[in-house]
C-alpha positions as CSV (number, residue, x, y, z in Angstrom):
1,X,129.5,74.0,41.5
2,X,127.1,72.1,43.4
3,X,127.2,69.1,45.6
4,X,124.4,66.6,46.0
5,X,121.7,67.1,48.0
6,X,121.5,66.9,52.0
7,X,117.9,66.0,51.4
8,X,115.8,65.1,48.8
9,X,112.0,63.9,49.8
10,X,108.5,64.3,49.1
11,X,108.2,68.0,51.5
12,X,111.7,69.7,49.8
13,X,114.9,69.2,48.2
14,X,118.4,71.0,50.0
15,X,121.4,71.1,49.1
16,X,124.5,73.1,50.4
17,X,126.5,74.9,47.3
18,X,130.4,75.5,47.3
19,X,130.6,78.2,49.5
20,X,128.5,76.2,52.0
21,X,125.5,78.1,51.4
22,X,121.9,76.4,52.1
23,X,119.4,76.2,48.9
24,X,116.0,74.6,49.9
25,X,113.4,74.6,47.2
26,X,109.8,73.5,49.0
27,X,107.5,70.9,46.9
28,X,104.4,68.7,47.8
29,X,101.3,69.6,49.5
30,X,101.1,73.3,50.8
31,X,103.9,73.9,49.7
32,X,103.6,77.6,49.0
33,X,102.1,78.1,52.6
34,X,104.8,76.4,53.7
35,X,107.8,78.5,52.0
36,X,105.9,81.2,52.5
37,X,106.0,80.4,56.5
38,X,109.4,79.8,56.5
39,X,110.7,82.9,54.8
40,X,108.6,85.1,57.3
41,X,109.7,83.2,60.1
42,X,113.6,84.0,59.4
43,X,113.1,87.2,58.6
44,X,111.3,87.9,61.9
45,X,114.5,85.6,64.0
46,X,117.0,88.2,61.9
47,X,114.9,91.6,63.0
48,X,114.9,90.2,66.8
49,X,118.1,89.6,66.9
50,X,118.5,85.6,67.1
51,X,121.6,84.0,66.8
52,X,121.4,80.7,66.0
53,X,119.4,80.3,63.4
54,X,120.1,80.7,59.7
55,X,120.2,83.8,57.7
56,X,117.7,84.7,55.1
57,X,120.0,84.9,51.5
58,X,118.1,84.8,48.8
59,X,114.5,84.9,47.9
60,X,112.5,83.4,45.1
61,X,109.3,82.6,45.6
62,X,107.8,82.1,41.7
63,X,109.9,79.1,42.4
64,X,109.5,78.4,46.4
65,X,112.8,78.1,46.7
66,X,115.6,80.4,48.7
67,X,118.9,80.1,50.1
68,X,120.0,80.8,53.7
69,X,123.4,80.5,55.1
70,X,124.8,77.2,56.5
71,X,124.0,76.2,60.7
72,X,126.1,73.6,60.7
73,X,125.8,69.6,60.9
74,X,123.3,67.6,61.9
75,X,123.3,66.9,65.9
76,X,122.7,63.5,65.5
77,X,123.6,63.0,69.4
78,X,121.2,65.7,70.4
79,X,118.9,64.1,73.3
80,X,115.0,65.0,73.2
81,X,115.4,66.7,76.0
82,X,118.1,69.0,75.1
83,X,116.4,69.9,71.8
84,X,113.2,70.4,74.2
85,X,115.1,73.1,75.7
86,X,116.6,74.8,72.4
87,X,112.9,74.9,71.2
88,X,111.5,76.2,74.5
89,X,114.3,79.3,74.6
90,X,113.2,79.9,71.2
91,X,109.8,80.4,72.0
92,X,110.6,82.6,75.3
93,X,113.7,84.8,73.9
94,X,112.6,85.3,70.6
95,X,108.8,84.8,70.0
96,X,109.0,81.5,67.5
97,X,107.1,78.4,68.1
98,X,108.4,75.7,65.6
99,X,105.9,73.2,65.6
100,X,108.2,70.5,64.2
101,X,110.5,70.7,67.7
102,X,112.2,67.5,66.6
103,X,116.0,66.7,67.2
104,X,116.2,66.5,63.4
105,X,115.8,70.5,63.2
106,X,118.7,70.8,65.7
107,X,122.0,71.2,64.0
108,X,125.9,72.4,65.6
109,X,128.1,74.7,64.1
110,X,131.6,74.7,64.8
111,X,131.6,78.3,63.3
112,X,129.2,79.5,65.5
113,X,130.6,77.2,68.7
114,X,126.9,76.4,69.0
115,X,123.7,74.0,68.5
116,X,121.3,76.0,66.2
117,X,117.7,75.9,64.9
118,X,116.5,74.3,61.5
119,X,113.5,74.4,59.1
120,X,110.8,76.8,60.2
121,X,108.2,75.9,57.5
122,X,105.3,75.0,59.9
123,X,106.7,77.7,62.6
124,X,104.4,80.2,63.8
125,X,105.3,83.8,64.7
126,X,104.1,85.0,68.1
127,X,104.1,88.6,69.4
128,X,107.4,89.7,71.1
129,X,108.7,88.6,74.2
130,X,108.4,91.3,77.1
131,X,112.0,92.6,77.5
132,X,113.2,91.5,73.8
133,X,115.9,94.6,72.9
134,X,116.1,94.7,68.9
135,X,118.7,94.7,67.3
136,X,120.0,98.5,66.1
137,X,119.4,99.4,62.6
138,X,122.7,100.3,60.3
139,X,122.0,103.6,59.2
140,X,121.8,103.9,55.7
C-alpha cells in the first residue's frame, strides 16, 4: 500500500510507504551525482555512529531511487538559528557538511524524542572528527 507523496518536484519525488518507511527516487539535473552523494553520505552517518539521521534501507541505483527509514515530521517551527546549530554539530561530531543547511532539512521525531537531519544529496563527506569513537562492529 502506498500513500501519496510528501514531495513531488522537479529535484525528487518521496513518499513514506505503510510501514512508515522513506522511498525517494532522485530526477532532474545531476541527478545520478546527486543520489549517488546522498547514499554515500548515509552510509558514512551509519559507520560513525550518528543518531539522528535516517537509515540507509534499500539501494537501487539503475533507478536512483532508495528507501531509508522515517525521521519524523517536518519542524515547521524550527528557527534558523536552531537549525544553524543542528547543522554545525553535524559537521563537528560527525564529519558531514550538508550544504543545503536549511530549516526545511530539519525534521522531529517523536520516536526518537528528537530533531533530526534530512536530504544529504549535495552533502559532502569530510575526514573524521578528532575524538569520533565508531561504533563496534557485530561480529558475524
Amino acid at each position: 500500500m502506498s500513500l501519496p507523496p510528501l514531495k513531488d518536484g522537479i529535484r525528487s519525488h518521496v513518499r513514506i510507504d505503510f510501514y512508515g518507511n522513506v522511498h525517494k527516487r532522485l530526477r532532474g539535473t545531476d541527478a545520478d551525482k546527486r543520489y549517488a552523494t546522498e547514499v554515500e553520505v548515509l552510509k558514512v552517518l551509519e559507520e560513525r555512529g550518528c543518531p539522528y539521521v535516517p537509515k540507509l534501507l534499500e539501494e537501487h541505483p539503475e533507478e536512483l531511487y532508495f528507501v531509508s527509514t522515517n525521521c519524523g515530521k517536518p519542524a515547521t517551527q524550527i528557527s534558523k538559528k536552531k537549525s544553524d546549530k543542528l547543522f554545525a554539530k553535524l559537521e563537528r561530531d560527525y564529519g558531514i557538511r550538508h550544504l543545503d543547511a536549511e530549516p526545511r532539512n530539519i525534521t522531529y521525531s517523536d520516536k526518537l524524542g528528537c530533531f533530526c537531519i534530512i536530504d544529504f544529496e549535495l552533502a559532502e563527506v569530510l575526514p573524521p572528527p578528532p575524538g569520533l569513537k565508531l561504533p563496534a562492529k557485530p561480529n558475524p
